[in-house]
Each structure stands twice: as structure tokens, then as C-alpha cells.
N, C-alpha and C positions, 0 to 999 in steps of 0.2 A: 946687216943684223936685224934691221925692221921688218926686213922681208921674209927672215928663215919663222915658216910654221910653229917648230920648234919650241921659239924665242919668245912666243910674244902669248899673251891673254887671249882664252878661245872670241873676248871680245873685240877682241881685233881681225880674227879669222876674214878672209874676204877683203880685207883693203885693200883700194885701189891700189897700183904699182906705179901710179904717174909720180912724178919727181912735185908738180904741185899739190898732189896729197901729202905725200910725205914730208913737204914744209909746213903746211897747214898742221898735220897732228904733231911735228916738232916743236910747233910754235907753242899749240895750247898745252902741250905739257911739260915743257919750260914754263909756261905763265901762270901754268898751278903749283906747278914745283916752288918756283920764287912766292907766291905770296903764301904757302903751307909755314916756309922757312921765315918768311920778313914777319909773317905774324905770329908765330911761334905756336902751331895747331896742332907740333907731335909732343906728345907726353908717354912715358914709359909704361906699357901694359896697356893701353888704349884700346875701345873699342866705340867703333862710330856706326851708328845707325844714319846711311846713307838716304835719303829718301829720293824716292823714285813714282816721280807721275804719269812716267810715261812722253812726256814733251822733247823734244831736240836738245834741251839743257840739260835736262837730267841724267839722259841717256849720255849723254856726252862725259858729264859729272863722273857718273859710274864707271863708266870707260878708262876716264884717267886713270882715275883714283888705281881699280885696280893694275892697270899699266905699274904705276910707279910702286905699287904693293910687289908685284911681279916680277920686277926687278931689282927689287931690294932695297928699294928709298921709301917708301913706306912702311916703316916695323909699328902697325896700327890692324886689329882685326876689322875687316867691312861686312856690316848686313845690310842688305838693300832691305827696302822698307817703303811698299805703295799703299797707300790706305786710299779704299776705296767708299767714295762717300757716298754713295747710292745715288749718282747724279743718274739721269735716264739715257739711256743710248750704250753705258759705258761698257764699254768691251773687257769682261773679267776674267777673261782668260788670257789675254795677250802679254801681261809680265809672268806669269806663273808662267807658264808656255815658253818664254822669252828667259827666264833666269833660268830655269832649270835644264833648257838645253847649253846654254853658258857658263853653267856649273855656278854659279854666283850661290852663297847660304842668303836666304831670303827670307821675309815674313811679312804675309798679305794679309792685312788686317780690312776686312769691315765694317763700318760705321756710317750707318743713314745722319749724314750732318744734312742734305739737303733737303730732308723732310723738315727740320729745325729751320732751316734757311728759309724755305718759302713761306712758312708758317711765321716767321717773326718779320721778315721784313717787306714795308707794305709794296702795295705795287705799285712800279714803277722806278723803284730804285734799282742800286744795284747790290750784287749778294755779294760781292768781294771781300767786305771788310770782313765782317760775323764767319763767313765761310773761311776764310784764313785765322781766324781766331782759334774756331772748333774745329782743324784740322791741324796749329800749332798743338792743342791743348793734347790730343789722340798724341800726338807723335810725342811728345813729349812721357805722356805714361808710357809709351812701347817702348824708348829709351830706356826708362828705370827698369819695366818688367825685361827685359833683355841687357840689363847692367851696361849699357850703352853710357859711356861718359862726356859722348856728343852727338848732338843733330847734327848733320851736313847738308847744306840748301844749295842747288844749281843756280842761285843767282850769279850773272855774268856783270860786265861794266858798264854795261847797258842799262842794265836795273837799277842799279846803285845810280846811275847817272839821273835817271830818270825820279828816284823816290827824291833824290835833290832835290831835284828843280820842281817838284810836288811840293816838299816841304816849303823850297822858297815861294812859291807862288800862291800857294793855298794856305799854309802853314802859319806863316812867319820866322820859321827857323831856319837855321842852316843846318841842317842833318840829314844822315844818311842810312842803309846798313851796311852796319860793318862790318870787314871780311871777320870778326871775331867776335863774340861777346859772351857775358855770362846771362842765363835766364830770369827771369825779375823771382822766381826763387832759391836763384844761387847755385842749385846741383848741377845744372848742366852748362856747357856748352854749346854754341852756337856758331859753327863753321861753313864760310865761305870761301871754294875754296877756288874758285874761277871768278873771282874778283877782278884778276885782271885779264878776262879773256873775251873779246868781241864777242857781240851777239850773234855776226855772221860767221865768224869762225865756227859755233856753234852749230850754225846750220847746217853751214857746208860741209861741214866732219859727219853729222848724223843721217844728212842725205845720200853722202858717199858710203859711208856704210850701211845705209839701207836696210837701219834699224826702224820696228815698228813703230811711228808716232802716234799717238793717239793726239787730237785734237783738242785745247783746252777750253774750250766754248761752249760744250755739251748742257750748261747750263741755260744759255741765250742771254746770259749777263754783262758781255763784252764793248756790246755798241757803245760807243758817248760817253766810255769812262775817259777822265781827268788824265790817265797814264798812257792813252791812247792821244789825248791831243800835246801831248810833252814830246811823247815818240813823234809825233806828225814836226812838230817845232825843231827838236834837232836832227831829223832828218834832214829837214832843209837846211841847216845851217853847214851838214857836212856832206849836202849837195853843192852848197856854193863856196864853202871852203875845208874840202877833203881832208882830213886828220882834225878837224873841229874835237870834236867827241873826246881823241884819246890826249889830249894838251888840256881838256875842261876836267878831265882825271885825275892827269897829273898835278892840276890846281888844288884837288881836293888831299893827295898827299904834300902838299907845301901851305901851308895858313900858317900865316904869320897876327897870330893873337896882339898886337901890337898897332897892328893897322890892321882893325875889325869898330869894333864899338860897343863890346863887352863888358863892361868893369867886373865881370866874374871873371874873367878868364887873364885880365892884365889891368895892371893898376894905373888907369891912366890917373889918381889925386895924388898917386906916390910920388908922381912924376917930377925929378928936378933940373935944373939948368946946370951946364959944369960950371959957372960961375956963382951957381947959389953954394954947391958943395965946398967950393974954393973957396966962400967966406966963412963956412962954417968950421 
């Protein structure tokens, strides 16, 4: 069935035939499929503003999505959605070119945030934060002007693993993103929907189908960021004990508020002995 022409999203056209591709794209659309369902991201009459940067996760993102639209487990409308922040080198024709031979309904929005970015922050830093800010805020209006009742972000479990162990180390908290939320003004949503899908999965799916990547770095922002020496950290840990990453995942679906040190979250003054309740 995965093989017939036919059957399947023009963005699947050209997959590989090996029996190891065809587990790999089974796996990661099982893994969006379960966490679409575990976190409850279909609503009736939906319409999602996909976003698409151009990277191996988005393109992947997109892929699914319409896969399981295409098949008939996604009753949700999809517009991709690249906004182009006027970074220098960017190649602006490669999604327009790229959707519209895919037939994908699209909308390439414009917006110089990097004129903003180099101008506000000084040098020497890095432009990640503010540039992610003023490229939430864009996508966020093209949602409402396209009656869009959620964002869709290519974060994989990689990322989520990764803003972790940010938050813990830099932070002080234990937080994440998560595969769901609402926006700090309420109207929309916020969907992730490859929560549980390796970040090599990702690779290897957008390499094999030998969709165009565009490179995320066009900036020169990337050297001796904090998210870069987390990714170097458990690298190595799931160089020296292989499945590390997806057991430190499943940790973050199992917390037990009980045994943390909280008192928002569990009342350890409530706390009683069964023999204080048995005298009471």
C-alpha cells in the first residue's frame, strides 16, 4: 500500500523502496499519530498553520501531517506557512518552488526581523532569543489573519530533551515544551506534533527523500550556543549508554509530584502518618 503511487501524498513521491525506509517512515508516523491522539490536538473544523523553515524537521513535520490528512486520520485543514525573515543568503524561492510543485495551499510571508535582530542586539551575542520572539509574534498574526486555530512547530524529542536540561542548568526549573499549549493570549494553540520522534529519524527521512534543506545558520548565530553544549552532553551519554535520550523522555512523561520539592505542586505540611489519622 505504501508503495502504490496512487495511495500516498505527492510528498511522499520518490521514497525510497528499501524495507529500512519503510520502518523508519512507519515509525515516525505512528509517533505523531500517538502523541496528535495522547494530547488531544484534533478539534472539529480545525485549521493549522503548519510552519515550515525549510530544515529536515519541518519538512518532515509537513510530510506527516499531510500523510495522515491523506489518509484520513487527520480531519484538520493544513497551510504551510515559511516566513522569511530577511536573513542574507536565504534562498526565496526554494519553498514556493517546493509547495507548489507538491500541491501543498501555502503562504510565504516576508518580514525583515533580522534587520531588528542585528540592530538591537549587541555584538557578540547570540540573535536566537529576540529572533524567535519576532518570528513567534509574525506567525502568530498569519494564524488569526488565515483563521488558523493553531501554530504547528517541527520540534522533535530532541528539542524538548534539550530545552530540559537548559531549563535545568541554566534555568532553575524543570520545564519543557510541550507537545501542547495555549498562547499567553489565549486564542491560539500551540502544537507539537513530533514530540515523540527522534531527531535522527528526522534526518534520515528528509535525506532519503531528498527534500530541499535549507541550512539554519545563515545567520552565523549558532557557534557556543548553551543548546549546542546540552546536544554535545547527551550525545555522549547515548554514545556510552544507547537508548539514554528516549528512557530520559519517558522520565519526563512519569513525575511523580510527591517525590520532587514543590509545595505548589503537593502538599508535603498536609502530610500525615496512618497512625496520627487513626487517632484522630
Amino acid at each position: 500500500m505504501l508503495d502504490d503511487a496512487d495511495d500516498i501524498h505527492p510528498l511522499f513521491y520518490g521514497a525510497p523502496k528499501t524495507t529500512e525506509f519503510k520502518k523508519l517512515r512507519k515509525r515516525i508516523v505512528q509517533n505523531a499519530r500517538e502523541a496528535i491522539e495522547q494530547y488531544g490536538m484534533v478539534e472539529p473544523g480545525a485549521r493549522w498553520l503548519v510552519c515550515l523553515s525549510g530544515g529536515k524537521d519541518s519538512y518532515t513535520l509537513l510530510a506527516v501531517l499531510h500523510e495522515l490528512k491523506w489518509r484520513g486520520l487527520l480531519p484538520v485543514d493544513l497551510l504551510a506557512c515559511n516566513l522569511d525573515q530577511g536573513q542574507p543568503g536565504f534562498p526565496a524561492t526554494v519553498l514556493p518552488e517546493f509547495l507548489d510543485k507538491m500541491g501543498v495551499p501555502s503562504r510565504i510571508e516576508y518580514q525583515d526581523t533580522y534587520s531588528i535582530v542585528m540592530d538591537k542586539v549587541p555584538e557578540g551575542r547570540t540573535f536566537c532569543a529576540l529572533c524567535s520572539r519576532l518570528r513567534r509574534g509574525n506567525l502568530y498574526r498569519i494564524a488569526r489573519e488565515e483563521g488558523c486555530s493553531a501554530v504547528v512547530l517541527g520540534h522533535h524529542r530532541d528539542d524538548i530533551l534539550e530545552t530540559f536540561f537548559m531549563n535545568l542548568f541554566h534555568g532553575g526549573r524543570l520545564a519543557t515544551m510541550p507537545p501542547k499549549l495555549v498562547n499567553e493570549e489565549g486564542d491560539l494553540f500551540v502544537y507539537r506534533p513530533l514530540a515523540h520522534v527522534a531527531e535522527i529519524d528526522c534526518e534520515k527521512f528528509a535525506l532519503a527523500m531528498n527534500y530541499p534543506i535549507i541550512p539554519c545558520d545563515l545567520c552565523g548565530s549558532q557557534d557556543g550556543l548553551q543548546r549546542q553544549q546540552v546536544k554535545q552532553i547527551l550525545d555522549t551519554w547515548e554514545k556510552n549508554s544507547p537508548g539514554r535520550r528516549q528512557v530520559m523522555f519517558r522520565s519526563l512523561m512519569n513525575i511523580r509530584p510527591s517525590h520532587m520539592l514543590d509545595p505548589k505542586l503537593f502538599d508535603f505540611a498536609g502530610l500525615t502518618r496512618q497512625i496520627d489519622a487513626e487517632q484522630d
